[in-house]
N, C-alpha and C positions, 0 to 999 in steps of 0.2 A: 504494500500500500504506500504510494509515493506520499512524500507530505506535499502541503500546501506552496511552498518553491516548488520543488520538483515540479510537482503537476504542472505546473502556470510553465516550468521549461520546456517538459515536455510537449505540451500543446504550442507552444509557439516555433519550437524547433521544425516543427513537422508544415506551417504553415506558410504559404509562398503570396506574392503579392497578385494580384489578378491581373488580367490584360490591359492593355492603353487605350483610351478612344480620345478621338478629338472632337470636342463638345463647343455649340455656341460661348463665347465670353459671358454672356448672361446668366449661362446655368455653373457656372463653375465654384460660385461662393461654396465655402466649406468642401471643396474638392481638391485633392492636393495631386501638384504640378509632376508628372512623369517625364521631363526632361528638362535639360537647363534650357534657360531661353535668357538668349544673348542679345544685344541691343544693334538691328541693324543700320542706325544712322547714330551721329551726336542729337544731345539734348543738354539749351536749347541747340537745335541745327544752325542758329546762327545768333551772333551778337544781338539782344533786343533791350529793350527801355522796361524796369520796375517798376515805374511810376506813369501816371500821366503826367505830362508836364512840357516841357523843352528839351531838344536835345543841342548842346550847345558847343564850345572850345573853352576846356576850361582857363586857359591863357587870359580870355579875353571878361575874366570874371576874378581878377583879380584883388582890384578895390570896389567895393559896394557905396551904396549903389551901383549897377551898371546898368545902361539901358544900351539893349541888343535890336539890332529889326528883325521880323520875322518875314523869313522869304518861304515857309513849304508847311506843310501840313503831312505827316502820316499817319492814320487812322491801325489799330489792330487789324491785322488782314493785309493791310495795307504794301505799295509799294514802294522804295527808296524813291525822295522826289530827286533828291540831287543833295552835293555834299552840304556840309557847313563852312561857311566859307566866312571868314574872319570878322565879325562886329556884327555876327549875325546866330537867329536860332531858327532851330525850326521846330515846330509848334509837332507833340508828338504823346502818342497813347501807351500805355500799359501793354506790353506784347509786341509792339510794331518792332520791324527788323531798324538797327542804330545806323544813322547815315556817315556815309565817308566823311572824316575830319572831325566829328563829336567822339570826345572822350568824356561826357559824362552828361547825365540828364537831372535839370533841377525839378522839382515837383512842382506842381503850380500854385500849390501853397505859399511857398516861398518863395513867390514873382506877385509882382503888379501888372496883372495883362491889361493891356491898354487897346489889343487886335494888331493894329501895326507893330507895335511895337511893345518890349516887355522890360523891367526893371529886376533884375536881382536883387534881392533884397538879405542876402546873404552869403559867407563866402562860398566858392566851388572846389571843390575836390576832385581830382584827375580819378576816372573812373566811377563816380558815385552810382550808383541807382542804373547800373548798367551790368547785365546775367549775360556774362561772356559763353563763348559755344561751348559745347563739352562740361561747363561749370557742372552741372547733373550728373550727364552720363554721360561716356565716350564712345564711340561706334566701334564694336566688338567686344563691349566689357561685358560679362556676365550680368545677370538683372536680377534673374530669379530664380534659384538652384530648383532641380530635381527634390522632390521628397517635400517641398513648402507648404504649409496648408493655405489656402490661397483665400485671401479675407480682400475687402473692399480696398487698401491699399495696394495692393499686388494686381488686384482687377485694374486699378488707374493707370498703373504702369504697363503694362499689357497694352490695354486699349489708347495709351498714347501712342506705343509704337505699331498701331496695326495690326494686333493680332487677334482677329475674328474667330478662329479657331483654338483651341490649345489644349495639348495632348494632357489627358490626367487621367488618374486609373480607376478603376472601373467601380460603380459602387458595388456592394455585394446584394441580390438580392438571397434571402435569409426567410428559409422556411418556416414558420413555426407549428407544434402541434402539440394540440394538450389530450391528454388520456383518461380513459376511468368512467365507467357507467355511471357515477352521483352525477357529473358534472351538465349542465345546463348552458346555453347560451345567454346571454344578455339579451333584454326584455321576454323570454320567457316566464312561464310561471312557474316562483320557486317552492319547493315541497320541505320537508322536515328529511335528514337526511339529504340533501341535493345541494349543489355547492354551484354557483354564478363562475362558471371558466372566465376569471377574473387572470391568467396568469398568462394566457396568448395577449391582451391586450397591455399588460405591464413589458410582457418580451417585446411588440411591436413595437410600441414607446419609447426604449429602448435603444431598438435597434436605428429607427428613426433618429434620435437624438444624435447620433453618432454619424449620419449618412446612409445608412442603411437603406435598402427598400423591404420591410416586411410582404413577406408571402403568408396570408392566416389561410390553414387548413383545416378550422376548426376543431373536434375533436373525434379521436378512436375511440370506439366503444371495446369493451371490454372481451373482444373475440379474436380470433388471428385473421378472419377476412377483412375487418374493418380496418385492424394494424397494418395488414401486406398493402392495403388501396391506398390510406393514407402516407407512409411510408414512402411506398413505389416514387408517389406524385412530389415528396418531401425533396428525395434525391435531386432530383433534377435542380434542386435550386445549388448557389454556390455555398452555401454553409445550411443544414439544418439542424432547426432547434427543438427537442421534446420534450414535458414538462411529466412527470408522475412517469411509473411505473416501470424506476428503475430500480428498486429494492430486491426484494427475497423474496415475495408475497406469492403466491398461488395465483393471480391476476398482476404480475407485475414482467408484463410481456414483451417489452420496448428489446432489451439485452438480445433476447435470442431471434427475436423476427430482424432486426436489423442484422444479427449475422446471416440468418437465412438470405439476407437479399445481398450477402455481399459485403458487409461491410465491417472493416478491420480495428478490434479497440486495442488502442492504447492504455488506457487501464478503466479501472474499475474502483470505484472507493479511493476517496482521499484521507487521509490522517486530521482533518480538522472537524470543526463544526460551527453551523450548520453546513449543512450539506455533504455528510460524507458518503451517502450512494452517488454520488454525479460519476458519471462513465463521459469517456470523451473518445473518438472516434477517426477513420478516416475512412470513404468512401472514392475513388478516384482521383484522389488529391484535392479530396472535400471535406470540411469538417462537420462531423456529426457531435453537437452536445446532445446529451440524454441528463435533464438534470431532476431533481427531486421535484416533489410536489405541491410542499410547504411554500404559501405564496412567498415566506422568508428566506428561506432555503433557495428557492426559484431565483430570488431578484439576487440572492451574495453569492451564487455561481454565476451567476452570465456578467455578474461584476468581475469575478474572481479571474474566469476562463473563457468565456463567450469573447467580452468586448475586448479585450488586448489581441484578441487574435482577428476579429475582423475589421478591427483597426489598423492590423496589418496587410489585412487581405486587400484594403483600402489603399493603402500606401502610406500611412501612417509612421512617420519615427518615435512620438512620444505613443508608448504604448497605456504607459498604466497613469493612474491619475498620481499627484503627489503625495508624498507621505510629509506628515508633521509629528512633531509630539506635542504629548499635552499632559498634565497633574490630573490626573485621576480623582476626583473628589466623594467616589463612593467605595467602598468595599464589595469586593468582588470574588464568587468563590463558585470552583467547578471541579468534576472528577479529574484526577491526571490525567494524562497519557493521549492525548489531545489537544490541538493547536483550537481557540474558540475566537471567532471575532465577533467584538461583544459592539451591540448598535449603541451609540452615543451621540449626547449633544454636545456641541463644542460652544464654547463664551469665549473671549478674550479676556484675558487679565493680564496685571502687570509685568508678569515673568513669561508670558506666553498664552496657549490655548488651558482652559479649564475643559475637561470630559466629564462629563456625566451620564450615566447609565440613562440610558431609551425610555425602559419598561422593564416588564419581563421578559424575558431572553427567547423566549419559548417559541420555535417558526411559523406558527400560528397565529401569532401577535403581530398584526398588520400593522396596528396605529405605531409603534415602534421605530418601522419604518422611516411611518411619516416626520419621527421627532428626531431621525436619525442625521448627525451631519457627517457621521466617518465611523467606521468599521476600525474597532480600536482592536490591538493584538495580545490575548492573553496567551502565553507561553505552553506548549504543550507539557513541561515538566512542574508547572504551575498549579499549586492548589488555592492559592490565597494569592488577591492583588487588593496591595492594601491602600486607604484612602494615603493621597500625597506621591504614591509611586508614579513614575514615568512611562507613557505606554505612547507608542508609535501607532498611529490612527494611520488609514487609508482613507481618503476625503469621500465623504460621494457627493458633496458641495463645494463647486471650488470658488466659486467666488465669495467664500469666508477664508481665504487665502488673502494675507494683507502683504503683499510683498515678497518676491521670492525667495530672499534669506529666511521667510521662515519656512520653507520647504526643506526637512530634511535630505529629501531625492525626491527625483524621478520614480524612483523604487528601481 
C-alpha cells in the first residue's frame, strides 16, 4: 500500500501531457501556451510620442519661455509630415511615429498653445516623452515560453503581434461516473435510504475549475450490464472518473469490471485517510480514478490525485496547490498507522496562519467541507496533535495566500 507521496508519484509519473491544437486568441484564457512564441517584429516598431503634445528640438528649448511655430500636425495612425526643422514644433499625439530632427516631445500641458504658435513653458530634456523602437521588445526575442498559463496579459501580447491563432494543449475532457443503486439524480424524488448523486456534480465542478471539460455519465446501477455500458462509454474520454464502489463490499464492482475491459491498476489502497480505497489506473495511456464514495472522501482524492494529474495532462507546470503552515489551535487525536488530512479553517495571526478543526472529521460531514480552507497533515506515526503544534496545511483556498513567502512550497 503506497502512502500518500508515493501515490501522488506514482500517478503522475505514469501521466503524459495531451496533444497541441491551435485555438482562436479569444478562447485561450486559462489555456496554457504549447510553444515558445517569439516576437516577429520590434515593439514599439518605430520611435513614437508618450504624450500628446509637440514634438520639438530640444536645443531650441533651452531658456523658457520659448515660443516655437508650429508647421505639421500628426495624428495616432498618423503619417510623418516632415522633419522639425529648427524654431519650430510640430503639433503631435500619443502613439504617432517621432518626426526627423525631434529629440523629444513636451506634453501640452506644459505649453501655451496659441494654434500658430506654442510657448514652453518649461525646460526640455533630450529624449523626454519619447518610446524608442525595441524599448519593449526586440524582433526575435522570446515573448512567451512554452508551459505559460496564458491570462489577459499574455492575450495582449499575443494579439499585439498578430497572433490569431496559438498552439496550446488540449483541455482534457474527463468522464465522470457515480455508482450504487441508493443513488438518485437531482430533482428526482428523494426516498428514506436514497442518497441525491451529489458527487458527479462536485467532480464536474471541479474538473471545470481547472479547465477541464466534464463528460457526466450519470450513474451505474448496481449490476455488471449497467457497469460494462457505462464504463465502455467512460473510456473513450481522456481521463475517467468513478465515484463508490471501490471497497470490498459484495456490490463494490468498479475494480474488476474495469479490469474486465482492459484496464491496468497501479495500485489499490493508499496509507492515508480519508480515502484509503481510491484505486488509480491506466487504460491506453489514460487515467482511470476509481475513488471512494464518501462525498468527503470523493472531493480529498480528486484533490489528492485527480487534479495534479490533469493539470498535467493540461500542460500545467504548477501541479499541486501551495502548502503553508499554521498553529494548530485545537487538539487533535487518531488511531496510528495512518497518514489523516484533517479539514481546517485557517485565520491569520501575528506569527502566521491559525488552523482550526472543520467539524467532525467523519467523510460524511459535508458542511466540513464547506468551513474547510486546507487539508492540514496529521502524521501517520501520530496519535496526538497537540493544540500550539505546527502542521503543514495543503490550501484548497488560495486566495487566503497573503504573499508568496508565506508559501512553504509548491509541495
Amino acid at each position: 500500500m503506497p502512502t500518500f507521496d508515493e501515490a501522488r508519484q506514482i500517478v503522475l509519473s505514469s501521466i503524459k501531457p495531451l496533444g497541441v491544437e491551435r485555438v482562436s486568441i479569444l478562447e485561450t484564457a486559462g489555456r496554457v501556451l504549447a510553444e515558445d512564441i517569439s516576437a516577429p517584429w520590434s515593439m514599439p516598431l518605430c520611435d513614437n510620442s508618450a504624450m500628446d503634445g509637440f514634438a520639438v528640438r530640444s536645443a531650441d528649448c533651452t531658456s523658457v519661455p520659448t515660443t516655437l511655430r508650429v508647421t505639421g500636425y500628426i495624428p495616432a495612425g498618423g503619417e510623418i509630415c516632415g522633419a522639425v526643422e529648427p524654431g519650430c514644433a510640430i503639433r503631435i499625439m500619443t502613439g504617432a511615429p517621432v518626426p526627423p530632427g525631434c529629440d523629444a516631445v513636451v506634453p501640452i500641458e506644459d505649453t501655451d498653445d496659441s494654434g500658430d504658435t506654442v510657448t514652453m513653458l518649461h525646460p526640455v530634456k533630450p529624449g523626454q516623452h519619447i518610446r524608442r523602437t525595441a524599448e519593449d521588445v526586440k524582433a526575435g526575442e522570446t515573448i512567451i515560453t512554452a508551459g505559460t498559463l496564458l491570462r489577459s496579459p499574455e492575450i495582449s501580447m499575443l494579439a499585439s503581434f498578430g497572433r490569431a491563432l496559438v498552439p496550446v494543449h488540449r483541455r482534457a475532457r474527463v468522464a465522470i461516473l457515480s455508482t450504487g443503486d441508493e443513488l438518485v439524480e437531482l430533482g428526482e424524488p428523494l426516498a428514506p435510504g436514497r442518497v441525491i448523486n451529489s458527487n458527479i456534480l462536485s467532480l464536474a465542478a471541479a474538473v471545470r475549475e481547472i479547465g477541464g471539460e466534464p463528460v457526466l455519465l450519470g450513474i451505474a446501477r448496481d449490476n455488471r450490464e449497467s457497469h460494462l455500458e457505462k464504463m465502455t462509454e467512460g473510456l473513450r474520454a481522456d481521463a475517467f472518473i468513478t465515484s463508490a464502489g471501490v471497497s470490498a463490499g459484495d456490490r463494490d464492482l468498479v475494480r474488476d469490471l474495469l479490469a474486465e475491459l482492459g484496464v491496468k491498476q497501479l495500485f489499490w489502497k493508499v496509507d492515508m485517510k480519508p480515502g484509503g480505497p481510491t484505486a488509480v489506473a491506466m487504460f491506453e495511456g489514460k487515467p482511470v480514478f476509481s475513488l471512494p464514495g464518501n462525498p468527503v472522501s470523493t472531493m480529498v482524492t480528486f484533490e489528492a490525485f485527480a487534479r495534479p494529474a490533469l493539470l498535467k495532462m493540461m500542460g500545467h507546470s504548477r501541479l499541486f496547490r501551495p502548502v503553508v503552515t499554521a498553529t494548530l489551535m485545537n487538539d487533535l487525536r487518531k488511531k496510528p498507522g495512518k497518514m489523516n488530512l484533517i479539514r481546517v479553517a485557517l485565520q491569520s495571526g501575528e506569527g502566521g496562519f491559525l488552523a482550526y478543526s472543520s467539524g467532525i472529521q467523519q467523510t460524511a460531514m459535508l458542511k466540513t467541507m464547506l468551513r474547510a480552507d486546507a487539508l492540514a497533515v496529521f502524521p501517520a506515526e501520530l496519535e496526538v496533535l497537540e493544540q500550539g503544534a505546527i502542521v503543514r496545511c495543503h490550501l484548497l483556498r488560495e486566495e487566503l495566500l497573503m504573499g508568496e513567502e508565506r508559501a512553504e512550497s509548491a509541495d
